[in-house]
N, CA, C and O of each residue as an XYZ file, in Angstrom:
368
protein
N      -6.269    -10.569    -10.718
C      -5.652     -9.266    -10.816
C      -5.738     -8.583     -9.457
O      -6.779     -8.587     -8.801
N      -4.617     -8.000     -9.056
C      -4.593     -7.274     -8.264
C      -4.423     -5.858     -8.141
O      -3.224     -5.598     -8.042
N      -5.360     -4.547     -8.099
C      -5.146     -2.995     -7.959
C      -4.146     -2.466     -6.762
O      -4.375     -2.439     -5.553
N      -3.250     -2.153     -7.304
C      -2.750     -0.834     -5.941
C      -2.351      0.917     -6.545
O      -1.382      1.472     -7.063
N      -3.225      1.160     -6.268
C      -2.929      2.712     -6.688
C      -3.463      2.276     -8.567
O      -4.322      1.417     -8.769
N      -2.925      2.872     -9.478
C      -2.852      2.910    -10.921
C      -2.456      1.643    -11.082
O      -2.668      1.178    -12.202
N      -1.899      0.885    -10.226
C      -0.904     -0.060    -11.002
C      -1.641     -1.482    -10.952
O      -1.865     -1.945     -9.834
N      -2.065     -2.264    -12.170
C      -2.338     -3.836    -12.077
C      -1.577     -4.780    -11.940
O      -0.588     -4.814    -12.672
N      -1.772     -5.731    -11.067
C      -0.859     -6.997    -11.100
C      -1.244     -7.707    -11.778
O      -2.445     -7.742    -11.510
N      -1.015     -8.524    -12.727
C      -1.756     -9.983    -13.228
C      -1.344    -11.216    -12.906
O      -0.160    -11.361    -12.604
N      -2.201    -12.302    -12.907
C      -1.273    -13.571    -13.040
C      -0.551    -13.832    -13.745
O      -0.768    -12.960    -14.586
N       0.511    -14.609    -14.261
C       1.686    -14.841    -15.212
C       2.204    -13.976    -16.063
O       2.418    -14.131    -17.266
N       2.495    -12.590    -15.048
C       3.212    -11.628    -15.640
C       4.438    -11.198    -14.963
O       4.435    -11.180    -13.732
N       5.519    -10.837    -15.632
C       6.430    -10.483    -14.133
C       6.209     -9.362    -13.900
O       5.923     -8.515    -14.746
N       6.340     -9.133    -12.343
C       6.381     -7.938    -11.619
C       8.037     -7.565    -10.582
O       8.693     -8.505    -10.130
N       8.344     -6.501    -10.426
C       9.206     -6.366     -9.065
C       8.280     -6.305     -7.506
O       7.114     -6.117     -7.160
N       9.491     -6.565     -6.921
C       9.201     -6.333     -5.481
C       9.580     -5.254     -4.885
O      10.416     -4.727     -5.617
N       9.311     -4.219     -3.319
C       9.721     -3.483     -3.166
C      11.468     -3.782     -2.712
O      12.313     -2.892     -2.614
N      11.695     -5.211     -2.491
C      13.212     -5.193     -2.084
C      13.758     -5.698     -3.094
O      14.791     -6.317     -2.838
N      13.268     -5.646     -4.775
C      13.999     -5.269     -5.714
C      14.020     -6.904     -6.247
O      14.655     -6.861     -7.301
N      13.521     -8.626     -5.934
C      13.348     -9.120     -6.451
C      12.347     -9.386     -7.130
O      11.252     -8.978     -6.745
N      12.513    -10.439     -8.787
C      11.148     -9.909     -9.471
C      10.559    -11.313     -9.617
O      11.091    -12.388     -9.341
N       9.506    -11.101    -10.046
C       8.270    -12.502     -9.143
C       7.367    -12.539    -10.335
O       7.127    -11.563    -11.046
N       6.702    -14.203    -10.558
C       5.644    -14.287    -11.479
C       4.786    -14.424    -10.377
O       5.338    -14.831     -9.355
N       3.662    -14.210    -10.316
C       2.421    -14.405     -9.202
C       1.824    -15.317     -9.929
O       1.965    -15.031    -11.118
N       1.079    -16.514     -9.738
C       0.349    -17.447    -10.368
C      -1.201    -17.469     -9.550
O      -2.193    -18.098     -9.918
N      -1.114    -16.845     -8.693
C      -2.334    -16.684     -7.908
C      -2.451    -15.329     -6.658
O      -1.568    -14.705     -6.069
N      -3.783    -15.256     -6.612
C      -3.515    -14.136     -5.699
C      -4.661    -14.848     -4.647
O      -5.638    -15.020     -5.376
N      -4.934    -15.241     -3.568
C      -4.950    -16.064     -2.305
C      -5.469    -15.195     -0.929
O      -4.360    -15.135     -0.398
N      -6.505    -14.369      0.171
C      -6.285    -14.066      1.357
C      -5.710    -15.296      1.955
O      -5.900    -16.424      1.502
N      -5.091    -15.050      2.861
C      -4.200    -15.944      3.888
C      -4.176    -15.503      5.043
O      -3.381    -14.563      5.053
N      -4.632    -15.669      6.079
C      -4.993    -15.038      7.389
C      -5.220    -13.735      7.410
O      -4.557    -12.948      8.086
N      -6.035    -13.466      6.776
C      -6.519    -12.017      6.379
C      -6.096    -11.084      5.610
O      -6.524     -9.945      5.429
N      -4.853    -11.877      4.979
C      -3.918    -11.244      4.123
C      -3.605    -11.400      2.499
O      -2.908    -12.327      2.086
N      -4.070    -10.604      1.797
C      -4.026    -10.636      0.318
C      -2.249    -11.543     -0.291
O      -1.200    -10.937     -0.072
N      -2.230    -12.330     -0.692
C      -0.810    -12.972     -0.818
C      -1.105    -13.377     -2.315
O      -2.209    -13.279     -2.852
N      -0.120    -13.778     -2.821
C       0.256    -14.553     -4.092
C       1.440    -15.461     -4.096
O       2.492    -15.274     -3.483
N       1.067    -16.688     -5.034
C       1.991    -17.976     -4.856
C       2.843    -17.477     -6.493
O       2.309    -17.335     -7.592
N       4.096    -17.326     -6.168
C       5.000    -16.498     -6.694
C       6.275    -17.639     -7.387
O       6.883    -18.342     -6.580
N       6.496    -17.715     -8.389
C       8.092    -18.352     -8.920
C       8.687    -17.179     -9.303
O       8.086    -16.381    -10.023
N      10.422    -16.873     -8.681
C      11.288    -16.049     -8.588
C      11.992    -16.100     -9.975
O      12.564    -17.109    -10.387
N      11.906    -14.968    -10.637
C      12.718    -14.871    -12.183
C      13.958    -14.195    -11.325
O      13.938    -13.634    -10.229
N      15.145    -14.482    -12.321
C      16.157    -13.702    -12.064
C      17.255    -13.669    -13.245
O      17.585    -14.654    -13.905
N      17.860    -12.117    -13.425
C      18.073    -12.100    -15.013
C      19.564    -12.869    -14.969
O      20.139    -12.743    -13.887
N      19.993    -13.342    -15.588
C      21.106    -14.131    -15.846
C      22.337    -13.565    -15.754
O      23.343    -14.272    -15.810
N      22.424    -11.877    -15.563
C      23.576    -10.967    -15.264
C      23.410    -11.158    -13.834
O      24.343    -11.743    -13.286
N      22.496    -10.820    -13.149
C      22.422    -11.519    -11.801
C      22.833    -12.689    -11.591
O      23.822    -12.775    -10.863
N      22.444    -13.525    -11.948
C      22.788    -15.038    -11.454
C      24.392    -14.911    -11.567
O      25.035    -15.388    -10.632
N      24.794    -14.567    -12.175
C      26.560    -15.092    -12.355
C      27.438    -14.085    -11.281
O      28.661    -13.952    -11.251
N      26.639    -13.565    -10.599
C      27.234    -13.370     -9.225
C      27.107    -14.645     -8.255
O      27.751    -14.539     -7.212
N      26.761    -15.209     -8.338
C      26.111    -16.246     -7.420
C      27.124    -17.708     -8.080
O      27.405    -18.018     -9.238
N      27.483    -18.385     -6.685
C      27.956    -19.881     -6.698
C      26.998    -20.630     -7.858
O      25.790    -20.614     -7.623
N      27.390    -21.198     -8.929
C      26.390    -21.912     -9.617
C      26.182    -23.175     -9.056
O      25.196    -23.773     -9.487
N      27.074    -23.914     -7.931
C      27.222    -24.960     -7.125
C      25.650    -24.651     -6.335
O      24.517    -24.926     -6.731
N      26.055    -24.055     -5.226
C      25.124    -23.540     -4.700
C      23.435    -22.686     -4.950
O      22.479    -22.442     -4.214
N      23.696    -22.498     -6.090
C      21.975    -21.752     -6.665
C      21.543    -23.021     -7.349
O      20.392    -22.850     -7.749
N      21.914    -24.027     -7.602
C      21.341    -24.945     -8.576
C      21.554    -26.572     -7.451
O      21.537    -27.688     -7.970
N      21.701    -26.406     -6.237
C      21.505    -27.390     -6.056
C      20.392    -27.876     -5.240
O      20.497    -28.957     -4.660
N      19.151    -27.040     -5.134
C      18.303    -27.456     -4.434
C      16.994    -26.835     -5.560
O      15.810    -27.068     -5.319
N      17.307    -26.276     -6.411
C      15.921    -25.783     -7.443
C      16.129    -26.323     -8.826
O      17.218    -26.646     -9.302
N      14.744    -26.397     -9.525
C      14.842    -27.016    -11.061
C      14.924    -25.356    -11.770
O      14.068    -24.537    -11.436
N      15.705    -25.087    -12.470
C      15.829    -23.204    -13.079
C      15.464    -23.735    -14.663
O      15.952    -24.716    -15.225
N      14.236    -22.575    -15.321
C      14.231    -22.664    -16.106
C      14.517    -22.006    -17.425
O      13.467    -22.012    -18.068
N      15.776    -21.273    -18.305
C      16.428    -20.186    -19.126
C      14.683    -19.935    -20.011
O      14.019    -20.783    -20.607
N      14.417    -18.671    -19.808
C      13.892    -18.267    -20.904
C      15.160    -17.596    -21.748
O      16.303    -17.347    -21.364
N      14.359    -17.344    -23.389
C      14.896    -16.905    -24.287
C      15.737    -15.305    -24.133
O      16.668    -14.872    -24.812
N      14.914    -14.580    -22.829
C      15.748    -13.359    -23.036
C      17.139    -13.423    -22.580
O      17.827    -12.467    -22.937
N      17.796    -14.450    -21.776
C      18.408    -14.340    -20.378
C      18.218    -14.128    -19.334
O      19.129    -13.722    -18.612
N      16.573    -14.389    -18.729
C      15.752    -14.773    -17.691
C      16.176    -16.154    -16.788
O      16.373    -17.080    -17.574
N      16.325    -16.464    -15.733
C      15.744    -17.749    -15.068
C      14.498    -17.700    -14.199
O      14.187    -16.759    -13.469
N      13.671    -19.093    -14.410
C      12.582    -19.057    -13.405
C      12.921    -19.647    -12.553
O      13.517    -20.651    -12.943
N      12.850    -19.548    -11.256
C      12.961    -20.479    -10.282
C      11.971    -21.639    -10.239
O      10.920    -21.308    -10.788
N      11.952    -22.847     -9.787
C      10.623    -23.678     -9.612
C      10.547    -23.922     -8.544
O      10.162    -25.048     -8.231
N      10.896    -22.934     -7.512
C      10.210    -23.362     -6.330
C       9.737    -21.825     -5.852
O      10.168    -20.676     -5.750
N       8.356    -22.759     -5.600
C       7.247    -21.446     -5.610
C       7.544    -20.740     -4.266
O       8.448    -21.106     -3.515
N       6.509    -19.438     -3.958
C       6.794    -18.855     -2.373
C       5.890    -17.830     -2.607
O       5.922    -16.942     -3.459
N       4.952    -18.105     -1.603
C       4.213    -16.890     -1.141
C       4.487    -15.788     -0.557
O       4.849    -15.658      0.613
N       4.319    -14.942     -1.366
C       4.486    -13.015     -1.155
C       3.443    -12.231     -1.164
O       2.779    -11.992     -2.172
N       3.216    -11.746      0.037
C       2.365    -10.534      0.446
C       2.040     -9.407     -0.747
O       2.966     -8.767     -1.245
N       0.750     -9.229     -1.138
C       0.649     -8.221     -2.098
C       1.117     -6.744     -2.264
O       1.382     -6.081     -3.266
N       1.128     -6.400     -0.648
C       2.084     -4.952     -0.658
C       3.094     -5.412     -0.738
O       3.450     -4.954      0.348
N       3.904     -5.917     -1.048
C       5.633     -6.438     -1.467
C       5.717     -6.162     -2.763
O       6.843     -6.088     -3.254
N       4.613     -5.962     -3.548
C       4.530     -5.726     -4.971
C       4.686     -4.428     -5.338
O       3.770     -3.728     -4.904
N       5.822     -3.610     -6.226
C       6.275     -2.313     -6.666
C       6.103     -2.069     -8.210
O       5.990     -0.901     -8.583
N       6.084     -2.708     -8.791
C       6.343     -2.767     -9.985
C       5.721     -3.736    -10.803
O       5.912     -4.951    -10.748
N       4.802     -2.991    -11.732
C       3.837     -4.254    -12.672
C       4.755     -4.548    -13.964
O       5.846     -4.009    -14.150
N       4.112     -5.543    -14.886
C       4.596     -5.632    -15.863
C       4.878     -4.831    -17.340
O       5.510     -5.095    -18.362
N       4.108     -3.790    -16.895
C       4.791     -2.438    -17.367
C       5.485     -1.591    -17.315
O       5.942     -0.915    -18.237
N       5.648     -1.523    -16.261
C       6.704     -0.915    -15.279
C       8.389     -1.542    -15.672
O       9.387     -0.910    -16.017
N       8.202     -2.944    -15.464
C       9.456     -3.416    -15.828
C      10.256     -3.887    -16.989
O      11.402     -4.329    -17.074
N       9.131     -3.619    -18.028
C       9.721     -3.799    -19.570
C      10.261     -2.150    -20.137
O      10.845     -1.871    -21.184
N       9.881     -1.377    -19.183
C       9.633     -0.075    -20.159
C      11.141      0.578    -19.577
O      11.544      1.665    -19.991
């Protein structure tokens, strides 16, 4: 778990970012002195269909959750201040 201000991060919860993409954190990591988390990119499926389906699907495995979610499977480390929004924040 990670604190900033009121707000908790958890592992395998989604959160937003401050540039508005939203992220599962599976770990939270210092990395050269720097608080980070190893992150798979959700993205809601009204989003995606802006996007080339040629092109978004030919280098990642995507996985549909039930709401109209995709997960990305390729992971990426993100800096913990990049984090805006907990998983309360973004259901509510």
């Amino acid at each position: 778990m990670y604190a900033c201000g009121h707000r908790q991060f958890y592992i395998k919860e989604i959160c937003q970012l401050w540039e508005g993409r939203f992220v599962i954190p599976h770990d939270w990591v210092i990395r050269d002195k720097v608080l980070t988390a190893q992150c798979t990119i959700v993205m809601s499926t009204k989003v995606l269909s802006a996007y080339s389906e040629d092109v978004f699907f030919s280098s990642q495995l995507i996985y549909i959750l039930q709401d109209g979610w995709r997960v990305c499977d390729d992971p990426q480390v993100i800096t913990a201040s990049s984090f805006q929004f907990n998983y309360f924040d973004v259901v509510t």
